[in-house]
Steps between C-alpha positions, in 0.01 A plus 500: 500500500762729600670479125208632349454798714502817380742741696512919529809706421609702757757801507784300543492247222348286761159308415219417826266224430166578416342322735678493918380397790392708797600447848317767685284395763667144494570416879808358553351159590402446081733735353763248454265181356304753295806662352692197417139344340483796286844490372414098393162618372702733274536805639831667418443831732492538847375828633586605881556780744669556822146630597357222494698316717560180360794495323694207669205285413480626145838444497506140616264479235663617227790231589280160537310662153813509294645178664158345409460651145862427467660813391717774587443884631494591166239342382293690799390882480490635869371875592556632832375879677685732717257585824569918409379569874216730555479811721161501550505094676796668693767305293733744351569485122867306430796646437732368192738348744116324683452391122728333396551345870095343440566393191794286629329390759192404262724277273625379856161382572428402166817246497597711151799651369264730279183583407360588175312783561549704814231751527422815784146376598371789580490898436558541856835634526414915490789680463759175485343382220755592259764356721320182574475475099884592472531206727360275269667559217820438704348150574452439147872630403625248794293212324285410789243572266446487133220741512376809711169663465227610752125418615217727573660783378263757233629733240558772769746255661680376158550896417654525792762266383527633182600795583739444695673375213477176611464162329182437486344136650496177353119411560257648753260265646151614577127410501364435141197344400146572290415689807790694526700537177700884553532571142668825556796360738518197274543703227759695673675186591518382125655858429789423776550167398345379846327142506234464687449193733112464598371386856198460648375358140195335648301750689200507260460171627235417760734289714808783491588521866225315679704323753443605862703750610653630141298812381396549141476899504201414240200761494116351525524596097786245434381259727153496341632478178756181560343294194597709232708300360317193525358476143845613325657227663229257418617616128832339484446255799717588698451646897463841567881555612586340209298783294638762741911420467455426116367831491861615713693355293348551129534859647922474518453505867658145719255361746575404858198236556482306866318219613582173771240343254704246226200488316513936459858486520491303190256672373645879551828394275275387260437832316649389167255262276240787459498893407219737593347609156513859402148557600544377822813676605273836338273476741730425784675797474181675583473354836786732649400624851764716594782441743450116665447437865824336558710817512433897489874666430302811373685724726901537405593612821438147660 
């Protein structure tokens, strides 16, 4: 499966698979069965964060994966995020020296000598912004990794980068669905030679964030409206997530799907024996809401 997936260019000459898998909200009791099943489903990108706190399992799941799949760290994509800080939670923003001392102690956790994509995972960082970006390029000149970029962050934030006469990132990673589709900073990021990464790909869905004790963020609207992709789906037979990270990646945008299910883990990497007709995708891209519930980075001085 993996041979036959289609992969993104990024900045760097580097390529991300279209399709990773997500880690957040993985506790650290599954994080290490569920990673190393998705890398022998056929996964070939593992998405994590220091934030969410389960790195060393992710890790130790990344090992038994490629032991089991029999290959090599090559053969795996890995993205990691720098926790920025944030004033307002009383955590103050990183300095470069802070930085670059997380990121070593990510790949620490991780049981890596790099990552392929390091990325700030938040705009949080105020006025050390710049220098917490600074930091990363210095990461990527020292090899610990291949690619830098950011999450969360809007045009405001990216200008802010550019001029400074900075390089610009590698990828940002942010919410994108039918839902929420941000034309205008998408469009920017095609300008600046930014790729974007989606998350959260399945809120439309009806089941998005259901759990006890994990909040959706979805208005009465949304959650009245959870079937409306029922019938497209129906179309090509496939699920709904199916529909919903096709419509990701036919857009240029990787995917970051997550599920403890093998049936829907299966199923999630299996975005490649159908296309969404022309019609279809028409009338999906009038379904934009706005801005998502998983994030608001609105304000630039956050």
């Amino acid at each position: 499966m993996s041979a036959t997936q289609p992969t993104f260019a990024l900045n760097s000459n580097a390529a991300i698979p279209a399709v990773g898998f997500g880690t957040y909200l993985i506790s650290n009791e599954d994080a290490e069965t569920a990673v190393s099943s998705a890398i022998e489903a056929g996964y070939r990108h593992i998405d994590t964060a220091s934030g969410y706190q389960n790195e060393v399992t992710v890790g130790a799941g990344i090992k038994k994966g490629l032991k089991g799949a029999g290959m090599g760290r090559k053969d795996l994509f890995v993205t990691a995020k720098l926790w920025p800080g944030n004033p307002a939670w009383g955590d103050a923003p990183k300095t470069s020296a802070q930085t670059i001392a997380e990121c070593d102690a990510s790949l620490d956790r991780l049981g890596l000598d790099y990552v392929d994509l390091y990325l700030i995972h938040a705009p949080y960082g105020g006025d050390m912004r710049l220098e917490q970006w600074r930091a990363l390029l210095e990461i990527q000149k020292s090899g610990k990794a291949r690619s830098v970029g950011v999450s969360n962050f809007n045009q405001q934030h990216l200008d802010e980068i550019k001029a400074a006469g900075l390089p610009m990132p590698d990828a940002n990673q942010i919410e994108l669905h039918p839902w929420s589709q941000k034309p205008e900073l998408v469009a920017y990021m095609a300008e600046n030679g930014i790729a974007p990464i989606a998350y959260s790909s399945l809120v439309p869905l009806s089941t998005w964030r259901t759990e006890e004790g994990q909040d959706s963020a979805k208005t009465e609207d949304m959650i009245a409206n959870g079937d409306a992709f029922k019938g497209m789906a129906a179309k090509y037979n496939v699920s709904e997530a199916q529909l919903l990270l096709r419509w990701g990646v036919q857009s240029g945008y990787a995917v970051l799907p997550k599920s403890l299910n093998p049936n829907r883990m299966q199923q999630n990497i299996d975005l490649f024996s159908f296309d969404i007709d022309d019609a279809d995708m028409a009338q999906m891209a009038t379904m934009d809401r706005g801005d998502g519930v998983a994030w608001a980075s609105g304000d630039p001085s956050k």
